[in-house]
MDAnalysis code that builds the backbone (N, CA, C; Angstrom):
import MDAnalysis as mda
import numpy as np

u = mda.Universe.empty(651, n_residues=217, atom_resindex=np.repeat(np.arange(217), 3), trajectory=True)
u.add_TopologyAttr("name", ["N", "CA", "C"] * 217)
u.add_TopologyAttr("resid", np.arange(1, 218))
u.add_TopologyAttr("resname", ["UNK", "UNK", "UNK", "UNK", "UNK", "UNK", "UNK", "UNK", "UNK", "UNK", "UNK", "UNK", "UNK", "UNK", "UNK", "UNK", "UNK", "UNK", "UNK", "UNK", "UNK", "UNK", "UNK", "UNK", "UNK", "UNK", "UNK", "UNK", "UNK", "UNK", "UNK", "UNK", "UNK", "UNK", "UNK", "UNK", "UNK", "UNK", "UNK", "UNK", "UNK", "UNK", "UNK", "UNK", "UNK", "UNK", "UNK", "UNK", "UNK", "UNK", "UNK", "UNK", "UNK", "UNK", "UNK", "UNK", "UNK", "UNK", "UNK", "UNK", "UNK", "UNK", "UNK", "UNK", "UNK", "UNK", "UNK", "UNK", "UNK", "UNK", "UNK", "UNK", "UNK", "UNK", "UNK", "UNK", "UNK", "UNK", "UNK", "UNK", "UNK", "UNK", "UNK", "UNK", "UNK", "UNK", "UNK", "UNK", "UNK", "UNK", "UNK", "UNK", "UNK", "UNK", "UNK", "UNK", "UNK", "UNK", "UNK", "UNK", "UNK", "UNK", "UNK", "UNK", "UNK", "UNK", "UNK", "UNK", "UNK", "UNK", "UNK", "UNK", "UNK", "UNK", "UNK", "UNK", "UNK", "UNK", "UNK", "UNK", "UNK", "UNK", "UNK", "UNK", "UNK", "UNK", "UNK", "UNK", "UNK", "UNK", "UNK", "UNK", "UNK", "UNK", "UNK", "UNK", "UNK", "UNK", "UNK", "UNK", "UNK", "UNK", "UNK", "UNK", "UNK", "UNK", "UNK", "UNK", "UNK", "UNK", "UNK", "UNK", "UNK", "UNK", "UNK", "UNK", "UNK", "UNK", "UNK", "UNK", "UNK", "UNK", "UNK", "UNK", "UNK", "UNK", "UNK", "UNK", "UNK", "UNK", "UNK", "UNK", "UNK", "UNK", "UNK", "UNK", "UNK", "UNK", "UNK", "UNK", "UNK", "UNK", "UNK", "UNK", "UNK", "UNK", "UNK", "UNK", "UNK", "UNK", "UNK", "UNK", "UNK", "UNK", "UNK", "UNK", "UNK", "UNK", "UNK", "UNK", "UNK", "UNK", "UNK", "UNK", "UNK", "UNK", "UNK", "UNK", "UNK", "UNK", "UNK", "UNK", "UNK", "UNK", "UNK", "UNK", "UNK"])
u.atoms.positions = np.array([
    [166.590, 101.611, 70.837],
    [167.249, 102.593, 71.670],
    [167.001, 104.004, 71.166],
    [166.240, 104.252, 70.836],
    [165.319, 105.591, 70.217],
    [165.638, 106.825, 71.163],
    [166.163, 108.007, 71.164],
    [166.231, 108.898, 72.385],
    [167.051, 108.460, 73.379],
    [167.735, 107.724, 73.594],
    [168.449, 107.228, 74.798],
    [169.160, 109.001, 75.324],
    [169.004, 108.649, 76.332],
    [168.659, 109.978, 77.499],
    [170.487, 110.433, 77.682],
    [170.887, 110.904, 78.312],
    [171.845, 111.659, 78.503],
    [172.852, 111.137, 79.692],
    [171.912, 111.298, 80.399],
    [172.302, 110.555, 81.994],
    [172.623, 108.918, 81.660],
    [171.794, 108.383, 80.490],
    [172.469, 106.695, 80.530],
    [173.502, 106.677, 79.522],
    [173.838, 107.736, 79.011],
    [175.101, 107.414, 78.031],
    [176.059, 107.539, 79.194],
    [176.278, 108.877, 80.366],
    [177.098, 108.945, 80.943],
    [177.351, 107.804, 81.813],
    [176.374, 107.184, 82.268],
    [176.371, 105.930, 83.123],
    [177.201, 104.676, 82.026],
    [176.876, 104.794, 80.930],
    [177.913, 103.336, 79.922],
    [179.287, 103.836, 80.260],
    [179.561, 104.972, 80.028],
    [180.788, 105.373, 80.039],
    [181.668, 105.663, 81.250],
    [180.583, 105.956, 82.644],
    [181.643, 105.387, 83.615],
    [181.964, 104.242, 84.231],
    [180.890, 103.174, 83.497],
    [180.617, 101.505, 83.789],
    [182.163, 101.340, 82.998],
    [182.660, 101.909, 81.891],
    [183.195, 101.123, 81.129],
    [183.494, 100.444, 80.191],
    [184.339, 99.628, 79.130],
    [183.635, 98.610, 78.478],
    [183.219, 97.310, 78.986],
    [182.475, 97.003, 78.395],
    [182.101, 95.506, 78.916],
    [181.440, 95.105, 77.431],
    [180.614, 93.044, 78.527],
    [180.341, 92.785, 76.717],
    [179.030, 93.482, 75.782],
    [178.912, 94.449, 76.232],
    [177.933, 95.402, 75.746],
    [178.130, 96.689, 75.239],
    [179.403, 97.105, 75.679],
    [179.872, 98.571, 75.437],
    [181.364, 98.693, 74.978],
    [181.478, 98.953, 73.858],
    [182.780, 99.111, 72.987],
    [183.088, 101.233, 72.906],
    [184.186, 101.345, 73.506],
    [184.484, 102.597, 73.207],
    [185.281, 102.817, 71.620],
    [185.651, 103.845, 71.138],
    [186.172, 103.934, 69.735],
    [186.306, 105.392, 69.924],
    [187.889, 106.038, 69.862],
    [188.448, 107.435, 69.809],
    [188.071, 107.812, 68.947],
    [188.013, 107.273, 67.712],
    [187.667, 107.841, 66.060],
    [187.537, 106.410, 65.308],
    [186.918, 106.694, 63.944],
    [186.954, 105.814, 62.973],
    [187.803, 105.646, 62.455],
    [189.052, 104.993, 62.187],
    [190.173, 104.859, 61.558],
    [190.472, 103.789, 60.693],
    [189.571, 102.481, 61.131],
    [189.542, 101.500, 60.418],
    [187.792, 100.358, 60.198],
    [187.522, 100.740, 59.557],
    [186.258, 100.472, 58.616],
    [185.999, 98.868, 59.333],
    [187.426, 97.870, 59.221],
    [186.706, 96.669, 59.333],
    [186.869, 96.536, 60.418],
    [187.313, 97.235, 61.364],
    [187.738, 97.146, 63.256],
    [186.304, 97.357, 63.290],
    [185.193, 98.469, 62.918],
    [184.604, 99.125, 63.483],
    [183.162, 97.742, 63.054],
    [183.332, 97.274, 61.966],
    [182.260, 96.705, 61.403],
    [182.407, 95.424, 62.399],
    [183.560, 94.552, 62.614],
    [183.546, 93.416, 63.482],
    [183.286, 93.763, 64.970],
    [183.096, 95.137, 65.450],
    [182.262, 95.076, 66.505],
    [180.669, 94.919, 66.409],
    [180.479, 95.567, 65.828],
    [178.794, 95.814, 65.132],
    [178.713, 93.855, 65.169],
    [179.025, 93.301, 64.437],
    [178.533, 91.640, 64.110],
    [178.698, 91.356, 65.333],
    [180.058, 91.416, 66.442],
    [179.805, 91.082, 67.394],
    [178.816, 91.146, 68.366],
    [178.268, 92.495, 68.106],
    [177.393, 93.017, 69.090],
    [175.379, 91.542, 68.662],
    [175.626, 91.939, 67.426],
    [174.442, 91.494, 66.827],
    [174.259, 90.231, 66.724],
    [175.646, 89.236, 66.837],
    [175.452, 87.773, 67.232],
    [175.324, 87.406, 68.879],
    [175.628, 88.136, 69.595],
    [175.780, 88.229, 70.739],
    [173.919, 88.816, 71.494],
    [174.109, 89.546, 72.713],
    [172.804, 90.526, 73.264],
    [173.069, 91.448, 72.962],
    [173.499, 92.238, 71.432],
    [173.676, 93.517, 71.272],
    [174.191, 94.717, 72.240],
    [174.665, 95.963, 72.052],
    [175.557, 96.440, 72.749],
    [175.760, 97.773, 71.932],
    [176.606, 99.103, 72.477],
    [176.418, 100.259, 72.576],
    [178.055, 100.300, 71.851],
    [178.066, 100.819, 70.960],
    [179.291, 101.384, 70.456],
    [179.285, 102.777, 69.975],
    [180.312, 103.218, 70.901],
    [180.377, 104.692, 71.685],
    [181.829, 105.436, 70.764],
    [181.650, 106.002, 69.676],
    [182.898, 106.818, 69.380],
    [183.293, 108.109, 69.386],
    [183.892, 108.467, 69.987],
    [184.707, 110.222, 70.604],
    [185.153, 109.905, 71.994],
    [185.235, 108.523, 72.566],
    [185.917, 107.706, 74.255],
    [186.869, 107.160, 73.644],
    [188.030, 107.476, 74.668],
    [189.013, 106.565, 74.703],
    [189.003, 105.539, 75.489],
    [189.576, 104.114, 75.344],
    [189.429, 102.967, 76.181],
    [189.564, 103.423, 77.455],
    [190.070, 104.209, 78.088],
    [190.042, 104.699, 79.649],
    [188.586, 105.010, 79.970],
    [188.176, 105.637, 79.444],
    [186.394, 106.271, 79.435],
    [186.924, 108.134, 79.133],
    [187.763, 108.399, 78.716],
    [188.019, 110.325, 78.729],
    [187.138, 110.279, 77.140],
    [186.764, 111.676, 77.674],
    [185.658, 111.803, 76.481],
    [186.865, 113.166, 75.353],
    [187.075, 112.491, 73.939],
    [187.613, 113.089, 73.262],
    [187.076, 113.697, 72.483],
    [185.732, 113.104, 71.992],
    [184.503, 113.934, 71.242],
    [185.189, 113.671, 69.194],
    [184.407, 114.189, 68.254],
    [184.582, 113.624, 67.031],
    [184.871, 115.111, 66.162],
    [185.141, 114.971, 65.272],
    [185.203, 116.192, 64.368],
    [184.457, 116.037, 63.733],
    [183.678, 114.944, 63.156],
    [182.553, 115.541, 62.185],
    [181.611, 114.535, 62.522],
    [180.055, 115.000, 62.371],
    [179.192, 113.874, 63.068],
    [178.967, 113.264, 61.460],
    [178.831, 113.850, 60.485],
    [178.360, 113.616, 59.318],
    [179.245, 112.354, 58.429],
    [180.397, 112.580, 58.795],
    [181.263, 111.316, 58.782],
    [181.367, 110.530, 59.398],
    [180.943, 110.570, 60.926],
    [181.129, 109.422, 61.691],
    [179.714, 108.470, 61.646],
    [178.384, 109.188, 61.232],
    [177.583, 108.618, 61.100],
    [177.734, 107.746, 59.478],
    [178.500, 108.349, 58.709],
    [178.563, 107.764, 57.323],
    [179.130, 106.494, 57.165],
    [180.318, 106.692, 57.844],
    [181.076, 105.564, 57.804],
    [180.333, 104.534, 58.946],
    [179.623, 104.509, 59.911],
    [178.810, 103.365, 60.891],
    [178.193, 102.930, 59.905],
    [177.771, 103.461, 58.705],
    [176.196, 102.817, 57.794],
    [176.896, 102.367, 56.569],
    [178.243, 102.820, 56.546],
    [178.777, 102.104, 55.423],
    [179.587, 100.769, 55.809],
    [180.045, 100.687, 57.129],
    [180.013, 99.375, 57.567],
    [178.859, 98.243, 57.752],
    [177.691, 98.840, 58.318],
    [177.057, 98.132, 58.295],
    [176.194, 97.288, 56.803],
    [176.170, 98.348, 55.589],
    [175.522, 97.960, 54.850],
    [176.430, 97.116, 53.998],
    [177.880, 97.403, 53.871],
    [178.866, 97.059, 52.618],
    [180.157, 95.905, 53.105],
    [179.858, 95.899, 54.279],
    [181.189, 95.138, 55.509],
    [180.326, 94.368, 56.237],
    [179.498, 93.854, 56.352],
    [178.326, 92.920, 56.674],
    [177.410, 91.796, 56.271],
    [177.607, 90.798, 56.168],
    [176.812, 90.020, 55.162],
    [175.579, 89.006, 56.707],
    [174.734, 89.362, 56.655],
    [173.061, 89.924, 56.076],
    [173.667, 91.131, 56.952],
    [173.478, 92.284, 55.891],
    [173.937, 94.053, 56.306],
    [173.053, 93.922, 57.723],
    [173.062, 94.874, 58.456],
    [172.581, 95.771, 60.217],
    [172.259, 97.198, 59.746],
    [171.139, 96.881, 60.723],
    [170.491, 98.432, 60.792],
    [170.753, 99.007, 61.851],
    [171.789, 100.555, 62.049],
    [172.058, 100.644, 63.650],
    [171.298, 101.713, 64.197],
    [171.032, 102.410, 65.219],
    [170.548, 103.139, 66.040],
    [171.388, 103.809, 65.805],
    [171.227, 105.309, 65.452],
    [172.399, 106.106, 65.822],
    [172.145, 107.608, 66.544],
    [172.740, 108.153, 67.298],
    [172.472, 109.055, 68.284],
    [173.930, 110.108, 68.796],
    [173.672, 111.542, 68.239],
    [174.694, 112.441, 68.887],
    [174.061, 113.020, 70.217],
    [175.170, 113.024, 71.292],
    [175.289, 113.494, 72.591],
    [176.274, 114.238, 72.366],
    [175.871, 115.391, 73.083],
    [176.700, 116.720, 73.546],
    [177.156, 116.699, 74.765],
    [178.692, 116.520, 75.348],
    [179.121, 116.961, 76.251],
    [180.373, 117.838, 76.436],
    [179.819, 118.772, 77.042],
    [179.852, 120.059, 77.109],
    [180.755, 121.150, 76.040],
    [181.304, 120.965, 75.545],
    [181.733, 121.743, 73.791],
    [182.610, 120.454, 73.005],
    [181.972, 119.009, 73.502],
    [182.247, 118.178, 72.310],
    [181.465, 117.065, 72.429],
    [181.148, 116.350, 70.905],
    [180.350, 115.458, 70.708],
    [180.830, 113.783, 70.505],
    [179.505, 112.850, 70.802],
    [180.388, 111.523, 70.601],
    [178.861, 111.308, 69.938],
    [179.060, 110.156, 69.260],
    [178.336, 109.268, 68.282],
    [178.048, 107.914, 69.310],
    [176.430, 107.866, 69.458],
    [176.269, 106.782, 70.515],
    [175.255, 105.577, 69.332],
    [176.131, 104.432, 69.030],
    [175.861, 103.368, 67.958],
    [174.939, 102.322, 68.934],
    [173.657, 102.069, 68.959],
    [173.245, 101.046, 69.212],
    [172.879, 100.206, 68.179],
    [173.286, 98.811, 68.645],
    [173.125, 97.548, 68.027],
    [172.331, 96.819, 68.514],
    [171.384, 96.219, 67.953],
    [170.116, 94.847, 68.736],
    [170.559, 93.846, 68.523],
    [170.388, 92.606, 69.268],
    [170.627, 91.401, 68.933],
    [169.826, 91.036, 67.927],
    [170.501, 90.351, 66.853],
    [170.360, 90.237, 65.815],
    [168.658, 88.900, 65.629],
    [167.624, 88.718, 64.830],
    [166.893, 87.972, 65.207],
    [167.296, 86.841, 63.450],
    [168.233, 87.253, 62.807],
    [169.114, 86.751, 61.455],
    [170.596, 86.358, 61.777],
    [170.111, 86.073, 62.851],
    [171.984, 85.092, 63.269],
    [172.103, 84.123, 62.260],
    [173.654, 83.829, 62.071],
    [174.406, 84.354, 62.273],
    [175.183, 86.026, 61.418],
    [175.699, 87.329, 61.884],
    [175.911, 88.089, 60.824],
    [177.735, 87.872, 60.544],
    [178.228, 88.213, 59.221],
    [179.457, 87.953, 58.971],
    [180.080, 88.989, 58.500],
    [181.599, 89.354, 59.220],
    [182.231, 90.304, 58.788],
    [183.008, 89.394, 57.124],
    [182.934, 90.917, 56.203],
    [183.092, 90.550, 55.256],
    [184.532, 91.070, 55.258],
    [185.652, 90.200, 54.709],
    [187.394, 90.130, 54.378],
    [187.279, 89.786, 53.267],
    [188.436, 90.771, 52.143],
    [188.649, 90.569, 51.108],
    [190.213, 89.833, 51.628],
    [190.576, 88.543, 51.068],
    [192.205, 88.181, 51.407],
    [192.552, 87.414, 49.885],
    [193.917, 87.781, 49.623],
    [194.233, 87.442, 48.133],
    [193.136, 87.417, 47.127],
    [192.239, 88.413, 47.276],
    [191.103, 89.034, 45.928],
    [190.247, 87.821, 46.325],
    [190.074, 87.152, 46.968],
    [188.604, 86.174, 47.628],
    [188.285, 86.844, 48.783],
    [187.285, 86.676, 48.457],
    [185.458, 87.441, 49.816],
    [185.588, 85.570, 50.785],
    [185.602, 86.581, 51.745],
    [185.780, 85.608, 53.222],
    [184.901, 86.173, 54.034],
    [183.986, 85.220, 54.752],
    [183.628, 85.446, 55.728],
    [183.322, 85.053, 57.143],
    [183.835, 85.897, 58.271],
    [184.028, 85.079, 59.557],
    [182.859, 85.973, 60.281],
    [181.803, 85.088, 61.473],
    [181.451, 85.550, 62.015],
    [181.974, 85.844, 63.348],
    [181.577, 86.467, 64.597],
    [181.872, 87.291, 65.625],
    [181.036, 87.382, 66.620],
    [181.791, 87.108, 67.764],
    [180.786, 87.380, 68.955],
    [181.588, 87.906, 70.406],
    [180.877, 88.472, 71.265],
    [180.946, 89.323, 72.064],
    [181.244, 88.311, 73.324],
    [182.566, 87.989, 74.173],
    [183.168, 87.602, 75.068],
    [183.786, 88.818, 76.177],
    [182.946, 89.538, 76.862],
    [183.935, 90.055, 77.914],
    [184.050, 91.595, 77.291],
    [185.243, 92.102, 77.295],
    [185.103, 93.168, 76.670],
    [185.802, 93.029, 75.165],
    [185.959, 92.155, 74.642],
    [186.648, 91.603, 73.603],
    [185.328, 91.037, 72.549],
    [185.572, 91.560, 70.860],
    [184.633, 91.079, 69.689],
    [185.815, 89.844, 69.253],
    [185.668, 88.157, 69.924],
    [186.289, 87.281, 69.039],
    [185.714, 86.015, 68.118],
    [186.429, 85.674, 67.376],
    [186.175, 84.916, 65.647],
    [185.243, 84.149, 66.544],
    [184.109, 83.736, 65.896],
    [182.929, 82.409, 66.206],
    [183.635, 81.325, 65.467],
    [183.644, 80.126, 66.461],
    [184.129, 78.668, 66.044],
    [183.148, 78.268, 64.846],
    [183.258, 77.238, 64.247],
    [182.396, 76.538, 63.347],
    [181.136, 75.707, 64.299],
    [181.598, 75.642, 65.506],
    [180.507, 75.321, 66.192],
    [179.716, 76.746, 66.715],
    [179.994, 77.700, 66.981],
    [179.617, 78.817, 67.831],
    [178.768, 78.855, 66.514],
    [179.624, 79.148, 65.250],
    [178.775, 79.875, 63.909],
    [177.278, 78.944, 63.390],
    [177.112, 77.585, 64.139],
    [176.279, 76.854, 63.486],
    [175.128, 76.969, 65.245],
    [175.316, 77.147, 65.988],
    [174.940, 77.276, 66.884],
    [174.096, 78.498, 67.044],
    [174.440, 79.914, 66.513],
    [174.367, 81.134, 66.042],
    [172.733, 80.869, 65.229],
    [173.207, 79.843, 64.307],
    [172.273, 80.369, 63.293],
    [170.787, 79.492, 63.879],
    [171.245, 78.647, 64.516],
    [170.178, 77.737, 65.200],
    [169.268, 78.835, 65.780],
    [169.713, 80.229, 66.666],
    [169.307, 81.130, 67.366],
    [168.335, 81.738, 66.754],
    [168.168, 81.815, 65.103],
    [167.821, 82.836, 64.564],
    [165.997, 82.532, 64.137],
    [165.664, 83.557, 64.139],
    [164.124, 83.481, 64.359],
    [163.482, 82.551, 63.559],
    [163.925, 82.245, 61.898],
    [163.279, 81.150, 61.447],
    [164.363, 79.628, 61.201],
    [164.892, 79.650, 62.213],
    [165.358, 78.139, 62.547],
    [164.530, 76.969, 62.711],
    [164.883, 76.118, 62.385],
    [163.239, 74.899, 62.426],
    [164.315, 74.156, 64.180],
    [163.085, 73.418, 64.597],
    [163.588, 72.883, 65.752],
    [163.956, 71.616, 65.202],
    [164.631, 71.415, 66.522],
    [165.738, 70.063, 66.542],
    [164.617, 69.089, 67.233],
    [165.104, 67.766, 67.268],
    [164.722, 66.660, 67.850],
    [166.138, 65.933, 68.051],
    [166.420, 65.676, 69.062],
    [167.905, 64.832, 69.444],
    [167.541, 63.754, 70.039],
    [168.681, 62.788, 69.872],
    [168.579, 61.464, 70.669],
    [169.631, 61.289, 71.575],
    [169.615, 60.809, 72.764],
    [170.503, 60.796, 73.659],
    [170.421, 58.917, 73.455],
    [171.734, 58.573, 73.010],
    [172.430, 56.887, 72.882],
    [173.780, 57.047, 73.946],
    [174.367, 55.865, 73.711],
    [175.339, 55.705, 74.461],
    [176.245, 56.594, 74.244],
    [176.883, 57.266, 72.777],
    [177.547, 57.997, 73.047],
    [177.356, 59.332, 73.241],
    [176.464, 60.034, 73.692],
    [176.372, 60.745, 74.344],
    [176.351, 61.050, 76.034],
    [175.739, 59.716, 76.286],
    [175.449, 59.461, 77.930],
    [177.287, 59.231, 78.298],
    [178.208, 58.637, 77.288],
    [179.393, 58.614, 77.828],
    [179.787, 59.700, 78.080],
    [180.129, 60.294, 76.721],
    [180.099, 61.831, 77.178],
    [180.044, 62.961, 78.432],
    [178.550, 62.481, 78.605],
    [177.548, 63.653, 79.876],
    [179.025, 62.972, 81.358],
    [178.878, 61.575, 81.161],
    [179.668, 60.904, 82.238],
    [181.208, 61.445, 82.356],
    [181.772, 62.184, 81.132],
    [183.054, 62.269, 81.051],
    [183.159, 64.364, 81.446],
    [181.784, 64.680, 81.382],
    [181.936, 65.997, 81.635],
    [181.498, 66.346, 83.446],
    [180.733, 65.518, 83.558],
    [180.963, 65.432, 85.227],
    [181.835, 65.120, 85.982],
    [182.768, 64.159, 85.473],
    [183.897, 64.163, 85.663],
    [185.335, 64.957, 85.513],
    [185.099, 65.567, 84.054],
    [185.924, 66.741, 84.137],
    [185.732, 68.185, 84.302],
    [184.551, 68.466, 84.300],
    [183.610, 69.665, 84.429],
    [183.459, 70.458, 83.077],
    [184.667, 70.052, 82.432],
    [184.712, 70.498, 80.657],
    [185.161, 69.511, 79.680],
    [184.554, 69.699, 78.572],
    [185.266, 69.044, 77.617],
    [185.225, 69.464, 75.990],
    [185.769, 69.456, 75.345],
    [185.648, 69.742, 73.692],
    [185.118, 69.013, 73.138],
    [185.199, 69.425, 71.462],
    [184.641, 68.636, 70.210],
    [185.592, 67.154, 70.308],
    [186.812, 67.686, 70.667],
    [188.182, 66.880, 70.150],
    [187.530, 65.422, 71.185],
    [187.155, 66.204, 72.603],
    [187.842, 64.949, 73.644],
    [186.322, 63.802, 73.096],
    [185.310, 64.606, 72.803],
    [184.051, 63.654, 72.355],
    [184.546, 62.643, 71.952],
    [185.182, 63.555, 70.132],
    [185.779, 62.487, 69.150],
    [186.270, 61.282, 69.335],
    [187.438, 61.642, 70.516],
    [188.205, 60.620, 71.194],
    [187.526, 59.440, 71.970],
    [186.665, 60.210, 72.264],
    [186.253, 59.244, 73.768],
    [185.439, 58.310, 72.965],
    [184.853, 58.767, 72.367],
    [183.581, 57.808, 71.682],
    [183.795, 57.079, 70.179],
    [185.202, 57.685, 69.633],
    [185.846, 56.988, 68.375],
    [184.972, 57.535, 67.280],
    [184.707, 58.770, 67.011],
    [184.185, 59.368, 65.785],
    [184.400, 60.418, 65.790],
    [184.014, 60.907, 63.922],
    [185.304, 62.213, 63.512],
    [184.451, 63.594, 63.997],
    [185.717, 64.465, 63.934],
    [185.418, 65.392, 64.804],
    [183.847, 65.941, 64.116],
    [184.260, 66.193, 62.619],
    [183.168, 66.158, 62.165],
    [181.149, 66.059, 62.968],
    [181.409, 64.870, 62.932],
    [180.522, 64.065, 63.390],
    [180.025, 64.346, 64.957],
    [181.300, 64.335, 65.742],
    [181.419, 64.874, 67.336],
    [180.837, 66.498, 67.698],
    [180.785, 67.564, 66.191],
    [180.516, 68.373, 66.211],
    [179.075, 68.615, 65.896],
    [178.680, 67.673, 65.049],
    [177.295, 68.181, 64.529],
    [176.392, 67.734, 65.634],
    [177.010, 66.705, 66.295],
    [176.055, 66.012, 67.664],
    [176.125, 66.705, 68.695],
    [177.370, 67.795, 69.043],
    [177.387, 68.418, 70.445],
    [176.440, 69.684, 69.704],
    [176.582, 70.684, 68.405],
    [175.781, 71.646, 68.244],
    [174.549, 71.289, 69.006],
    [173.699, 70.225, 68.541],
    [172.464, 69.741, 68.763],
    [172.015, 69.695, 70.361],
    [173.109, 69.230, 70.594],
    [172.683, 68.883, 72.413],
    [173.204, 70.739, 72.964],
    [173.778, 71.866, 72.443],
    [173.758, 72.998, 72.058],
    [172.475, 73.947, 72.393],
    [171.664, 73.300, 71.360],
    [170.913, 73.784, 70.771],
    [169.745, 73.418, 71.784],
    [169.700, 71.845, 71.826],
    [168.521, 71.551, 72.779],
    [168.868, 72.065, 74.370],
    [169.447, 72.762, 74.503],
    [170.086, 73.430, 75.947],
    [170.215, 72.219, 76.885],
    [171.199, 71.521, 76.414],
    [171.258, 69.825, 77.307],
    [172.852, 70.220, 77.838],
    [173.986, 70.531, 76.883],
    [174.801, 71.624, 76.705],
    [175.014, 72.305, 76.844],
    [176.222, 73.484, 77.868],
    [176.623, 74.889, 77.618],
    [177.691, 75.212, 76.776],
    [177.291, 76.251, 76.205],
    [179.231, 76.586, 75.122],
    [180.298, 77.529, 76.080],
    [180.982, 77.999, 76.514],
    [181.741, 78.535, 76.653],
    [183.223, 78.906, 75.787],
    [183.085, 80.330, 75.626],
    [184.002, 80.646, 74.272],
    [185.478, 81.608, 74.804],
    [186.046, 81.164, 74.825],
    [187.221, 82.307, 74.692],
    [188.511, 81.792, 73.878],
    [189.389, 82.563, 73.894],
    [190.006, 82.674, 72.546],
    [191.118, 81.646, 72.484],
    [191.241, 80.899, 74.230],
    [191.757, 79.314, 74.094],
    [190.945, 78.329, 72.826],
    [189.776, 78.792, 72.982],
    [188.500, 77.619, 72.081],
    [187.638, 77.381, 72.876],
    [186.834, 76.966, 72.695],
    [185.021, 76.595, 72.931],
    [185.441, 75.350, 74.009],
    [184.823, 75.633, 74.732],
    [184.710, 74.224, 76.016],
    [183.043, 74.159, 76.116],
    [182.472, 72.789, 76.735],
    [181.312, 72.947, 76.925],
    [181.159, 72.289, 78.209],
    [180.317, 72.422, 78.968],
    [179.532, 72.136, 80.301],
    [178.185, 71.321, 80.249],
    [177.820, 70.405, 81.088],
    [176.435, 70.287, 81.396],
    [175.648, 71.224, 81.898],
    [174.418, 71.465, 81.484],
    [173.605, 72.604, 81.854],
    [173.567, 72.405, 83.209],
])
């Protein structure tokens, strides 16, 4: 996103947010700002815009030199494999905003880094709607399948899977859990077999913050 023009920043910003475009009034909190960035980069990457308020009013920044500091200190120190972002000041008309582009990442999955009771945690993130939420243990293994040096899968479709396919045409959705159930093995197990059929696009994921449902393609 090298030069991005003037006229298409104003166009993000009267589109809105969506799952591509995160507004941000100011930097105020380091790991708010960094779990969009992962979101953006596990996801189709996306435009994070700060001196907008969630309405779209343009409030503009007080210092570009800080707002660019702190984007690169999230990305390099609040990131585990760190992001490289695009970064770009726009002038409108006696105030400025900081226009953050993010690429989809080709090192999926990336992880926001949490310090909780003095242990390093890390959850990855992805881009639903206009919302950055937590990646399941399936989303996060699914993620990394995406990533440019992933080796390919080979799957087998047996009975319990074909039960399965039979139990999602029938309900149009189903989870890790109802697999488990249906076919009498641990979720564990129910999980590493739906990633796969995931992965081989036999599977759709669908994510929101109820939990992961999946579909026949």
């Amino acid at each position: 996103m090298p030069n991005i023009s003037l006229k298409k920043v104003k166009e993000l910003i009267e589109a809105g947010e969506s799952s591509m475009v995160e507004f941000k009034r100011k930097i105020l909190h380091p790991d708010k700002i960094a779990k969009e960035i992962v979101a953006f980069a596990n996801s189709k990457g996306g435009y994070l815009i700060v001196g907008v308020d969630d309405n779209g009013e343009i409030y503009g920044i007080d210092s570009e030199k800080y707002e660019i500091e702190a984007i690169n200190n999230c990305c390099n120190f609040l990131i585990d494999p760190p992001i490289t972002p695009e970064i770009d000041i726009k002038y409108f008309g006696k105030k400025y905003i900081v226009v953050c582009y993010i690429k989809e990442s080709e090192i999926k999955p990336h992880y926001l880094i949490k310090i909780e009771n003095e242990q390093r945690r890390l959850q990855a993130y992805i881009r639903v709607g206009e919302k950055s939420i937590p990646a399941s243990k399936e989303m996060t293994k699914i993620l990394a399948g995406q990533g440019k040096f992933s080796k390919p899968i080979t799957i087998y479709i047996g009975d319990k899977e074909k039960r399965y396919f039979e139990f999602l045409e029938k309900n149009e959705r189903g989870s890790v859990n109802d697999f488990a159930k249906l076919v009498n093995i641990s979720k564990q197990r129910a999980r590493r077999i739906i990633v796969n059929l995931v992965r081989a696009d036999v599977l759709a994921i669908h994510c929101d913050n109820g939990g992961d449902y999946y579909t026949l393609k």
